[in-house]
Structures are given as C-alpha cells and as structure tokens.
N, C-alpha and C positions, 0 to 999 in steps of 0.2 A: 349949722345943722343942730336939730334938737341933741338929749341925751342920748347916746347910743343903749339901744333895745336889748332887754331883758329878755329871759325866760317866758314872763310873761305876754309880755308882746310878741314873739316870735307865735306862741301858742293862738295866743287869739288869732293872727294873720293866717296860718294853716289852716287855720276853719273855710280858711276862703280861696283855694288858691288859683280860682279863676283870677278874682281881682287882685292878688296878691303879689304872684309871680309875672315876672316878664317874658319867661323863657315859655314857648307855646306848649313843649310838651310837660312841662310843669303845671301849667294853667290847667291841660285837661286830666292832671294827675289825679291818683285816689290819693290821700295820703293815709298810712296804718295807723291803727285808732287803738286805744286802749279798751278795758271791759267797759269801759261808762257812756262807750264813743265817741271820746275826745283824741286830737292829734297824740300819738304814743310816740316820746322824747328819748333819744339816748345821749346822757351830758355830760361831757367831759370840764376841763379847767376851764376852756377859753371859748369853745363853740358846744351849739346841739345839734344832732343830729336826727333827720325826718325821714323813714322811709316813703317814697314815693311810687307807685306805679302807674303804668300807663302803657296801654295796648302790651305787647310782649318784654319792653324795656320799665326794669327796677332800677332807681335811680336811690343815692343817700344823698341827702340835700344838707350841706352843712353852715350852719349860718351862726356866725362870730355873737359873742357877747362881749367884745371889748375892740374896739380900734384895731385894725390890723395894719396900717402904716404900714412897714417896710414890706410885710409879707403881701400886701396886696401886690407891689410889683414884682416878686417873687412866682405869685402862683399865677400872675399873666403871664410870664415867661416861662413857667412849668407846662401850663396850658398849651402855649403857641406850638411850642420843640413839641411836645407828643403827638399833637396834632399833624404836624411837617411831618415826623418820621413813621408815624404810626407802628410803633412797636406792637408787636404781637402780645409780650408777654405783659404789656400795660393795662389798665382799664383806660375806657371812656372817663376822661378828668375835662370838666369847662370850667374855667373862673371868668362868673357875671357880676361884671365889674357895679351896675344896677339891679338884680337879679332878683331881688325882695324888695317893696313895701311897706312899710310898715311905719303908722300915726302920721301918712303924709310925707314919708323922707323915703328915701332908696337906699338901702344898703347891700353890702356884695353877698354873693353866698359863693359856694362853690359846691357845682352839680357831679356826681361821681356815678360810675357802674359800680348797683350793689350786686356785691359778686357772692355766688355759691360756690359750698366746696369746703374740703378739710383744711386746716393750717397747717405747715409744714412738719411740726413735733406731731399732729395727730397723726398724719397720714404715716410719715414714720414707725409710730408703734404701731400702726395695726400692721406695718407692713414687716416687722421684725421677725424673722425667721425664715424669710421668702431673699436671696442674698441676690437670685438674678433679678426681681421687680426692686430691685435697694439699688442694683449699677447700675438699671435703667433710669432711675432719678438720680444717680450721680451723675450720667450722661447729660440726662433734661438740665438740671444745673447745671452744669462747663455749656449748655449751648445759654440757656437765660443771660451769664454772666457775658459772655462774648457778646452777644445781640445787643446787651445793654452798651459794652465799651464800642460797638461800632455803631452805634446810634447819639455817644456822645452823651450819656446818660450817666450820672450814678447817683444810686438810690441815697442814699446816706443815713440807711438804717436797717441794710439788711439784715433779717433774724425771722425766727420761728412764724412770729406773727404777723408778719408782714409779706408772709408767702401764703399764697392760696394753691392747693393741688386739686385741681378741676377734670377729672377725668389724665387725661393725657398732656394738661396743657398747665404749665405753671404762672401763673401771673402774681405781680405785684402789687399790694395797694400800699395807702397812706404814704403822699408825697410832700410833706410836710417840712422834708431836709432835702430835698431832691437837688442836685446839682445839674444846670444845663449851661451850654456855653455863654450864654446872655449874663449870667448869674457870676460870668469870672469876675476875682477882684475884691469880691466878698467876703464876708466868712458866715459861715455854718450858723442856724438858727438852735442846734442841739449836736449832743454830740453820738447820738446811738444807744444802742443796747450795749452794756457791759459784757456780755458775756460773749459777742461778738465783734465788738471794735477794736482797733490796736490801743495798748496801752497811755501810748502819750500822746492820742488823740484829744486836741483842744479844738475851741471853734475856729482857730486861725487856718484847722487844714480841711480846705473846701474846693475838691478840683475835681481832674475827670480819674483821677485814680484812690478815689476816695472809698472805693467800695472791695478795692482786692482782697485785703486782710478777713473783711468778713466771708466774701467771698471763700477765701481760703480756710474759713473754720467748718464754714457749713461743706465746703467738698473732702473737709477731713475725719469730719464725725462721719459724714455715710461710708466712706470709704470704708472707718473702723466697724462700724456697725454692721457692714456686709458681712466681713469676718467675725467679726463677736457679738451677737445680739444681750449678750448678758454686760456687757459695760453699761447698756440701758439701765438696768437696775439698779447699776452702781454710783452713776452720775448725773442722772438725769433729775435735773432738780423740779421740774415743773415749771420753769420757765429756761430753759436753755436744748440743745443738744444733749452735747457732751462737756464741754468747757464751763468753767466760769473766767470769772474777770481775774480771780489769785492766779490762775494757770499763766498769764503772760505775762505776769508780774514776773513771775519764777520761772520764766522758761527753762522746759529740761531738767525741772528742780522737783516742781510737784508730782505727785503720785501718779495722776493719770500719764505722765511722760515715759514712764517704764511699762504702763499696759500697753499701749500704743505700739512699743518697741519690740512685743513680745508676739505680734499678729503680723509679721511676715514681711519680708525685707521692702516690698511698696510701701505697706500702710505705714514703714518704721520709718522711711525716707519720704515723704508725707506729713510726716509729723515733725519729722527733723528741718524741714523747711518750712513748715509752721515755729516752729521756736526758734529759727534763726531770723525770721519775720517781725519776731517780737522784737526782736531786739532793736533793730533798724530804725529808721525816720519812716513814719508813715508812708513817705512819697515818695520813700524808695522800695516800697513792697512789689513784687513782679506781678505782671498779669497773670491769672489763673493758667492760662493755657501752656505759660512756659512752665510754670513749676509741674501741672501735671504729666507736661513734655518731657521734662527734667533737660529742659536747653543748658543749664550751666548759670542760667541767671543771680540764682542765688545758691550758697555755700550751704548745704543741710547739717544741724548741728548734730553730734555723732549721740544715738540717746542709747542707755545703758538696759536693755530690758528688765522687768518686772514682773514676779508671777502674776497670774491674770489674777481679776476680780473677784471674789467669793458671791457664786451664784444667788440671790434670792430667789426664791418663788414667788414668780411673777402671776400676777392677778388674771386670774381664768385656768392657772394651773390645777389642776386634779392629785388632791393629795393620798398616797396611800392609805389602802383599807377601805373596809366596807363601809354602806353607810351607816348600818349601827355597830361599826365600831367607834367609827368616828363622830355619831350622834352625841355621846355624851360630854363633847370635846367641844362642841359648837359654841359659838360668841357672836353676836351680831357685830361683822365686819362691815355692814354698809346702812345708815339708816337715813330716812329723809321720814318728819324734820330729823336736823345732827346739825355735827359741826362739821367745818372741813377749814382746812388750811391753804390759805390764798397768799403767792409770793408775789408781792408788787413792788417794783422802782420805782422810786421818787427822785427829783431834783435837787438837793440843797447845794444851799452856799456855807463853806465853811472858811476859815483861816489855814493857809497851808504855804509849805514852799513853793514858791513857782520860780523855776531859773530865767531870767530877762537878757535879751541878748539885744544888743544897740551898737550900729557900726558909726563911728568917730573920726574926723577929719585929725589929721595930727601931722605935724612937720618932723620930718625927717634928714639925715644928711644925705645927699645924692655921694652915692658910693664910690663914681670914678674922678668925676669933678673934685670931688674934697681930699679924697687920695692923690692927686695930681698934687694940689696947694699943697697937701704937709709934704708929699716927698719934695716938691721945689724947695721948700721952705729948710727944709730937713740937709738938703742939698748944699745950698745956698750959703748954710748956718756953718756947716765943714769946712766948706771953701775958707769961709772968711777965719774960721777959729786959726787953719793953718797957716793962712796968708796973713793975717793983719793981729788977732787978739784973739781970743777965748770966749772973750765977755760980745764980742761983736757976733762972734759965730752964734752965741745961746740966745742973743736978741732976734739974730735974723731966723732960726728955728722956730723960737715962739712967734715970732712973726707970721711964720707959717702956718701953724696950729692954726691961730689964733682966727686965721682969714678962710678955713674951711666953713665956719658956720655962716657964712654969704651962700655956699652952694649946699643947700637946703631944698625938699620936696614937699607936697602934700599928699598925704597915703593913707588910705580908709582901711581903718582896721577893727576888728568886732570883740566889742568888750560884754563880757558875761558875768551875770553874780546874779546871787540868790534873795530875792525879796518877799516878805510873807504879806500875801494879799487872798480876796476874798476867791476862791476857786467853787467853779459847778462841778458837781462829783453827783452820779447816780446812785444811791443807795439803796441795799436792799431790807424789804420789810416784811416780815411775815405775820400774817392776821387770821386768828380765832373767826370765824363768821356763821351765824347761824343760817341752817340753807330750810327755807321753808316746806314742806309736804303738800300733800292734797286737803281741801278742805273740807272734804267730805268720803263718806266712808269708802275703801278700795274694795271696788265689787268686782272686780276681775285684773289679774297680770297673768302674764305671760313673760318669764325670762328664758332669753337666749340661753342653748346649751356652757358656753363660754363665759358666762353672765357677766357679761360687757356692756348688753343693753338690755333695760326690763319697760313692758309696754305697761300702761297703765290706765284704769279707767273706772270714774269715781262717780259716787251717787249723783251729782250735781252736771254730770256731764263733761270733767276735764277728762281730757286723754292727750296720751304722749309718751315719750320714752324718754328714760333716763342712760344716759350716757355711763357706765359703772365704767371703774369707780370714781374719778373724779370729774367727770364730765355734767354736764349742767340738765335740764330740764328740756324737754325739745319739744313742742307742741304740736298736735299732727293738724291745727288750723280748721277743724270746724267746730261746729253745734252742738254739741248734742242734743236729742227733745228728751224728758222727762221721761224717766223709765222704771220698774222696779228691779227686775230680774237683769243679768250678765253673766257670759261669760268669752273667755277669749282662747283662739286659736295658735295654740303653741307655732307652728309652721311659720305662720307669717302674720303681719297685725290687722286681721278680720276680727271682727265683734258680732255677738248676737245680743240685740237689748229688747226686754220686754216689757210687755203693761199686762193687765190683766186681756187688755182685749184684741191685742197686735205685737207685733214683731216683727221688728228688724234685724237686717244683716247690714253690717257696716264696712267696708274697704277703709280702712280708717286713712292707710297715707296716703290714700284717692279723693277720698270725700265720696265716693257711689256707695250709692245703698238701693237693697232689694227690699220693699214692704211686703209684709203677709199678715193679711187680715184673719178674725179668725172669727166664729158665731159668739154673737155676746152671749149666749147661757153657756158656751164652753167657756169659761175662762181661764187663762196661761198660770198655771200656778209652779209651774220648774221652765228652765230650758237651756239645752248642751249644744254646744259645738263643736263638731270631727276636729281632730288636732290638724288637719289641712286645710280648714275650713269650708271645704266643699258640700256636706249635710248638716242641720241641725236638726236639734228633737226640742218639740213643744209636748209638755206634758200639761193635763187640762183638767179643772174640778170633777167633773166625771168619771176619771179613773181612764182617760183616756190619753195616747202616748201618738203623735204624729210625726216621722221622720219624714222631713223634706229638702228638697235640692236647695241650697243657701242663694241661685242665683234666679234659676227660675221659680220655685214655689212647687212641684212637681211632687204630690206624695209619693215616696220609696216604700215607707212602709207603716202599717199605721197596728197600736197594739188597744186593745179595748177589753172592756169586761175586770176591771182589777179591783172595783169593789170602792175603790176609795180616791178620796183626791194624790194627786201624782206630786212628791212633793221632792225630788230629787233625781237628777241624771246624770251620766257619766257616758262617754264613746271610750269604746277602746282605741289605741293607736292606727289603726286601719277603716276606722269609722265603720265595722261591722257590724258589733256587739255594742249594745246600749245596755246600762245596766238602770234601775227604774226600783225609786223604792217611793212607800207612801206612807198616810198620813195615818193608817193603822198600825206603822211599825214595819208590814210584811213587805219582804224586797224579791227581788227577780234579776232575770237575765235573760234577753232576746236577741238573735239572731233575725239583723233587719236588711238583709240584703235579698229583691225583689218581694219578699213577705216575712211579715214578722212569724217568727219562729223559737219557742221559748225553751232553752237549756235547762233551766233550774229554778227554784226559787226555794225561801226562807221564812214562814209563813208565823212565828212563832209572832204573840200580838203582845205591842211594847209601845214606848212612846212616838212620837211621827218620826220618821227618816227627815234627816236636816242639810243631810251632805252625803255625797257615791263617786269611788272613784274605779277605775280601769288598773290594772297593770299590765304594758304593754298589748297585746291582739288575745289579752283575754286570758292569763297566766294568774289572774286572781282577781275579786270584787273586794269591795269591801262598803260597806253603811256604816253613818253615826248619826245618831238620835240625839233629841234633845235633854235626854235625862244623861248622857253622856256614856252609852253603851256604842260597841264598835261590832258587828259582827263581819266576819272573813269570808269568802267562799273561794275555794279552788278552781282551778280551772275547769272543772266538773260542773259549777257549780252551785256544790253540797258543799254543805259549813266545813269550815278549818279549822276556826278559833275566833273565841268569845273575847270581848277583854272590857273595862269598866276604866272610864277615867274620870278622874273627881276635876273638872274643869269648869263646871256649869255649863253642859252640853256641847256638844259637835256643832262646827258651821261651817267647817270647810276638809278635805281629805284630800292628800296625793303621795301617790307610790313614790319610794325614792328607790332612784337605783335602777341596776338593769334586772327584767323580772318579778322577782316579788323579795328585794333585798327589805324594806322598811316601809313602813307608811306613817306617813305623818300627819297628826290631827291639829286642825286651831280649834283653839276652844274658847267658849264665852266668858273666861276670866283674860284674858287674851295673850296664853302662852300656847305654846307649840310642845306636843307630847308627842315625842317618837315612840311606835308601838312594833314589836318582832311577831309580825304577820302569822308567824308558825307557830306560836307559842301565844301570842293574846297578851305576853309579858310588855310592860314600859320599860322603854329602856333608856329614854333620856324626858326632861321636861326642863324648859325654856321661856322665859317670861321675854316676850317681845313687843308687848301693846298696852295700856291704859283699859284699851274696848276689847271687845269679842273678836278674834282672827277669823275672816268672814274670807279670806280667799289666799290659796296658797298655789305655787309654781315650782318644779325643781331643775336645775341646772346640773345637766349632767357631767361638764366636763371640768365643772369644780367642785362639785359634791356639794352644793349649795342648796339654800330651799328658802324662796322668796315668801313673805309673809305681809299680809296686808289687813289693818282692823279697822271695824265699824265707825273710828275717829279718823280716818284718814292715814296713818303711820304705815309707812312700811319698812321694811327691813329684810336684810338677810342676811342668814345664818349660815354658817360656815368656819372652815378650819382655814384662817391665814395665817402662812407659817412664815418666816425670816428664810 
C-alpha cells in the first residue's frame, strides 16, 4: 500500500464523496464546507474529522492520518458489541474497515452519530441552583453507569467531555479506550482524564470494572453540588467537576475533603467512600450502585468537616446598587477580540518510579517431610549417644539435618522493587489564546438579562451568539444579504435588516424571513424592532414612519408630515410607543397602536438625531445627535434634561436599569458615557473601542451593558466582583 494519506488527501477525497466513500449513506452525504466552500476539517493528533449530513442523520467521519494497527481490531470490536447490545445511552459507532478512498488505495474511517446537546460541566452550571433537576441527573447517571456494566461495556474515559446531555437522555461519545469483552487480555490504549481516574491507574488495568471510580466522582460532585452550588465557584477548574487528580493523591487530606464532610451526613459518606476508593487497587473499586446502596462493600473513610467555601459572585450575579452608582466602577469584564484562558492535558513521558511486581519459581523445604527427616535423624542420634558413643549419636543427627534438603518443593512467590523507567502522566497546561471578534462593524446585540449569552450581528452578515463568559462563538448557520440598517429584538433572536429600498425580518435560529418591499422614492433611512419582535418601524426619506406586523407585513400604524428625513427609532418595552427623531434635530413621540397618535415632541433645530431610545412602556425618551447633544423627555413627553458630551457624537443609546435609572451613550471616539437622565449630568466615561460604539444592550440581572463598535469589537462592561 502507498504512503498513508495526509490532510491533504483526505481534503481533496471529501470533494467527492459519491466516489470517495463506500458506505452508501456517505456517498449521498453533504459534507460541511468552510466560507471558500471547501470540505471544513476538525484535526486532532492522529485523525480529521468531517461533518457529514444526509437526509435526517449527521454523521462525523473520522479518518486516521497514521496507521492504526492494533486499534483497527479494537474499534471492529467496539463496533460489533454496540451494535449486539444497542445501548441506549451510546451513539450510532461503525468501523469501515475499507470506508475511504483515497489516490487509488482504501483506508478505514470510522462513521459516528454527530450528536447535539450540552456536555456534562455545561449542563451542570446552568443547572446550579435548581437541586431537584441536579438528583434527577444524579439518578440519569446511576441508571447510564448500570446499563453500561450490564451491557458489558466500559467507557474508559469517563468525564465532562465525554457526556452529552440531550434533552433527557445522556449519551456517550469518543470510544477510543472503550473496553468490550472481545478486547479482554489487553491493555488500555490511554489511560483517562486525571481528574476523574483512579490514581494508580496504568494501561495494564483494562476490564469490565474499569469505569467505577470515575463513575464514582462524577455521582459525587452532583451529589455535592445539589447541596452546595457555591463549591462550583470554588473548584471548578474549567476542565473538571469538582475534583482534580491532587485530590486522590491525598485522599481525605485535601481541602475539598472537609467541604464535602460539612454538606450532610449522605454527601459526607459519599465522599468517604470516595477516598477509601482511592486508596484501593483499581479493580477492587465497587459498583456504583452498592456504594450508593451503602451494601457494606467498601469501608467509608471517617472525613473530618470543614467550614464551607468562601462564596464568589458567580457570573450573571447582580451586584449591589444602582446603575450610576455602580457606572463609575465598571471595567470591561468580557471582550471578543480578548484573551481567555484555555486548560488542556497533554501526554508526556517522563522518568519516574514505577514499582514492578514479577512472581518467581523458587525451591523450598516441604515442611512435614523434612520435619520427619531431622526429628528421625534427631532421634536416632540420642539413641546411639546413650547406647554406643557421643560422637556416633552427633553423626547420626547431622545425618539427619543433613538429608531434609532431598524433601524440597517449588513455590511461586511475587517479588517487588522499584525501577525508574519512562511513565505516560497527563499533564496539565494552561494557555494565553487570543479569541478573535467580528469582522465587521456590530450593527445590532442583543444580551440576555443573565448575560450568559449575547446575539450578535455584523455589517458583513455574521450572526450568532456568544456563550458568556467562557463559552465559544455559536453561529446561527445562515446568509445574510447585504444590508445597511439593524436592529435586534431583546426577547428572543429576531432581526430587522435594511437597505435603502427593502426590509427584512429575520428568525435568526430558524433561518425564516419575512420580506417588505417598499416604494423606491421612499427610502428606509432608520428601522426599530419591538423588544418581542412581533412589530417593526421603517422610517423613510420623506419624513415618513411605517409600523408594521414583523411577520405578515400589515401596516399598524403609519406617522407622516414630519418635515424631514426620519433618521432614528426606538419601541418602548410593549411595542406601543415609537419614539422618531430627524435629520433637522427635532424628535417626537407617538402612540401607534391601531393609529398613530402623538404625545410630544421637541422641536428645538440642532444637528440630525443619530440614535433614540425607550425606557421601559415609556417612563422616559431620550435622542443623541451628531454634534454629541443628548436631549431627555419625561414620560410626558416635555424635556427633562439637556446634557452635552464631548465624544465626537452619539451613535447608539440605551436605558440602564429599571425605569429611568441611567442611560448610556456610545459615542464616535468609541467610549460609553453614562449620563443621570434627571440631571443631563455625566457620571461615568469608559473607553471600550478603537471605532465609534454603533450599538449598545443592557443586562439586567448583572447590571451589565453590552457595547459593540463600527471595527467589530465588542465588550461588556460591568462590576465583576470576587
């Protein structure tokens, strides 16, 4: 067989994989393409990995870049047993032993169900606080682990990442260490996650009780977690539960062993049979269901309690005070581009003790037979001393000795000693990484009250959500077409994108959209979307203001006669109230439910209105101009308060707080100036962009206030406290 296939060969072969693949529902696969429309790779040390889809079923194609030798007969027997047993909590796993093509030769791949859904530590924290949905995945766990030991199964890596929580249904992937009965005899291709294997786990222990200990960590953190969700904060490293690898070093020794002891005499006996676990031989650790049983199987070691963990404030908490008090206190706690901190295990070989145990044939005396000979001998040797001589009797004695070592045995006994050879130890790393941003300016977010997740959507068409705060980029998978105007609907991730001459409404994690066309001499020069996203409002060079239904296109209500072009909009929280300024400076407020109907306006003639916001169902307005003027109006309203900020103009406004606590401006040098709505006074200023801050969001139930500029940068500002 030629050289075995590179990157590059696998790439070219994807191109095709009618002719490529043997397996039929791979042939009529799509496979995922990157932006250029080439096959899009995910690559690890030894293989790459292909999204595949095809009618309903997404398939991850993973095809080796080096020799798989021994593991080829591994993951045929991984294969076969899942197949036979059909484990529920398994994915669809085939291994095609011909399965790829490629330069004329066949190589294997192995076909997998690509599976949705959170990984175990996500699903976790979101679930922190909630203790009865926490024993209900302590239960779903004790049934996974059971199904697994009567299926004859063990994973041989159970951990965070390697669990998918799918609704109500927990499944497994990556079978890579998997142990099945075919596979006895063996040893282990790895040896797990550190922070979930037993300590003196080598690759020599490869059986069907390979999985308890882990088993046993992961039903010991929920357990604890039910009862204290604030050890989260304390332990949780970003790659673990609760545990690390020190912890079963030191059983009963380390810190966390006294919190554990302190949460009530289950979770303390729980943990105490966790640290007597450590101690043991791997393969004598119990099945989960007797330690949860508490059968007697193993002895729980007695742990000493510990005052609990000193609370952090955990991300999405709400810090005391208002928001301008707390405005002037702000930092940007999340930014993309930034850095973030990535924990990864690697492999190394190092020099270490390893204790070697070798059992030895060895000749011994048989005990009764050779006791026979001396006491004869012994006997024999008296006789003669008193009968005949002295010297006769000590001859016939050692005679007797002398003739036990004839009655000799062979007897296997196990010698141990400590030799320094090269040992695999997982090690952990922690890495600096820069996380890239949008590429083009953030024309509209929307962050979650929580601001856990912030939607996002940029000049060029990316949109998606970020996962706050260490979660990754999530992309909502389509198109956008070329737009100027945006804006997004706090409630849920609906989009309004304009051009001069049309507009759309977007379901963004749908992919549906509603088009509205509009007259080409009116053209769209603003447009707002209701925070539920069920109305938006096109504003039009004419001075003309159209509110219509986001799905059918139905005018609600339509406002005319304003003299000038409409160069900004705002809904109130109930999509009632639109507030409308223009391009002479002068602003308003209407009342558009079944006809528009106007409250107020502010006529005073200034630079063009650039940005309008809402406070709540209409508790305050507010406009900012280009020349960097802010004017206020009441819920009346009639002006409140004037205020001037040296930013190089307004380009984006939103209330903070409940009411009319603050309002915050981006401005075209691209800081964020908190302004006290009552007074017109500044009360904080904040440099968070390179560009112009072109669109802003606020998070209520962290006092946060998401900021996004005409270079793409976003961030948010907020009080993170320890």
């Amino acid at each position: 067989m030629a050289a075995w296939p590179d990157l590059t060969d696998y790439h070219e072969a994807l191109q095709q994989p009618r002719r490529s693949f043997a397996d039929p529902a791979l042939q009529g696969a799509a496979i995922e393409q990157d932006r250029f429309g080439m096959p899009k790779p995910a690559t690890g040390a030894n293989a790459v990995v292909y999204k595949a889809t095809f009618k309903k079923d997404v398939w991850a194609v993973r095809c080796f870049l080096r020799p798989v030798s021994d593991h080829a007969e591994r993951y045929a027997a991984i294969s076969a047993h899942l197949q036979k047993t059909k484990l529920s909590h398994a994915t669809r796993f085939h291994w095609l032993k011909d399965g790829i093509r490629v330069r004329g030769g066949a190589y294997p791949i192995v076909k997998m169900e690509w599976v949705q859904g959170a990984l175990l530590d996500r699903h976790v924290e979101a679930t922190l606080g909630r203790p009865k949905e926490l024993a209900d995945l302590r239960g779903r766990w004790r049934t996974l682990v059971e199904d697994l030991e009567r299926a004859k199964i063990a994973h041989g890596d159970l951990q965070h990442g390697n669990v998918v929580v799918d609704g109500k249904k927990l499944l497994v992937i990556d079978y890579d260490g998997m142990w099945v009965p075919a596979l006895s005899g063996r040893k282990a291709t790895e040896t797990g996650h550190r922070a979930y294997q037993h300590p003196r786990r080598s690759e020599a222990h490869y059986g069907a009780w390979l999985d308890r200990f882990s088993a046993l960590v992961v039903y010991v953190s929920l357990a604890a977690l039910e009862k204290e969700p604030k050890l989260w904060d304390e332990y949780y490293t970003g790659d673990n539960l609760l545990f690390v690898r020190e912890d079963f070093l030191e059983p009963a020794r380390s810190q966390i062993w006294g919190h554990l002891a302190s949460l009530g005499p289950e979770v303390k006996r729980l943990a105490g049979a966790l640290a007597a676990c450590a101690g043991r031989d791997p393969k004598d650790v119990p099945r989960l269901e007797d330690v949860a049983e508490a059968t007697g199987r193993v002895k729980a070691v007695e742990l000493a309690a510990a005052a609990p963990p000193r609370k952090k404030r955990a991300w999405g908490a709400k810090p005391a005070g208002s928001p301008l008090e707390l405005a002037p206190a702000w930092k940007t706690v999340w930014a993309r581009p930034g850095k973030r901190v990535e924990t990864r295990w690697k492999k190394v070989v190092r020099d270490g003790p390893v204790e070697v145990k070798k059992k030895v044939q060895v000749l011994t005396l048989d005990p009764w037979r050779a006791g026979a000979a001396a006491a004869a001998g012994i006997a024999a040797g008296a006789a003669l001393a008193a009968l005949l001589s002295p010297a006769l009797g000590l001859a016939a004695a050692g005679g007797g000795l002398a003739a036990t070592r004839w009655f000799t045995r062979r007897r296997e006994v196990e010698v141990r000693w400590t030799e320094i050879r090269p040992v695999a130890q997982q090690e952990k790393e922690q890495h600096e990484t820069v996380v890239p941003g949008l590429k083009s300016a953030a024309m509209a977010l929307a962050v979650a009250p929580d601001a856990r997740q912030l939607v996002a959507v940029s000049k060029l068409g990316e949109c998606g959500t970020w996962d706050l705060p260490d979660g990754g980029w999530r992309p909502f998978g389509i198109r956008l077409p070329p737009f100027e105007l945006a804006a997004l609907a706090r409630a849920n991730p609906r989009a309004v994108l304009a051009t001069t001459t049309a507009a759309t409404v977007w379901e963004l994690a749908k992919g549906k959209r509603w088009d509205h066309r509009v007259d080409a001499a009116a053209r769209v020069t603003a447009a707002a979307i209701a925070p539920d996203g069920a109305r938006i409002a096109l504003g039009h060079s004419q001075g003309l203001v159209r509110v219509l239904e986001a799905e059918g296109g139905r005018v609600v209500a339509e406002v005319s006669g304003l003299g000038a072009r409409v160069s900004a909009l705002a809904f109130s929280a109930d999509g009632q109230l639109v507030a409308v300024g223009t391009g002479t400076g002068a602003v308003s407020v209407f009342r558009v439910s079944g006809r528009a109907e106007k409250l107020g306006d502010d006529r005073a003639p200034g630079p063009p209105i650039t940005a309008a916001a809402v406070a709540g169902n209409g508790q305050a307005f507010a406009f900012g101009d280009e020349g960097g003027g802010v004017v206020i109006l009441g819920k009346d309203a009639k002006r409140l308060a004037l205020a001037t900020l040296a930013g190089r103009g307004v380009r984006a406004l939103a209330f903070c707080g409940d009411g009319v606590a603050a309002l915050a401006a981006g401005c075209g040098d691209g800081t964020v100036r908190v302004v006290d709505p009552a007074k017109g006074a500044v009360v904080a200023s904040h440099a968070v962009a390179t560009a112009a801050v072109v669109s802003l969001s606020w998070a209520r139930e962290k006092a946060a206030l998401a900021a996004g500029s005409a270079a793409g940068q976003v961030a948010l500002l907020g009080v993170d406290e320890d």
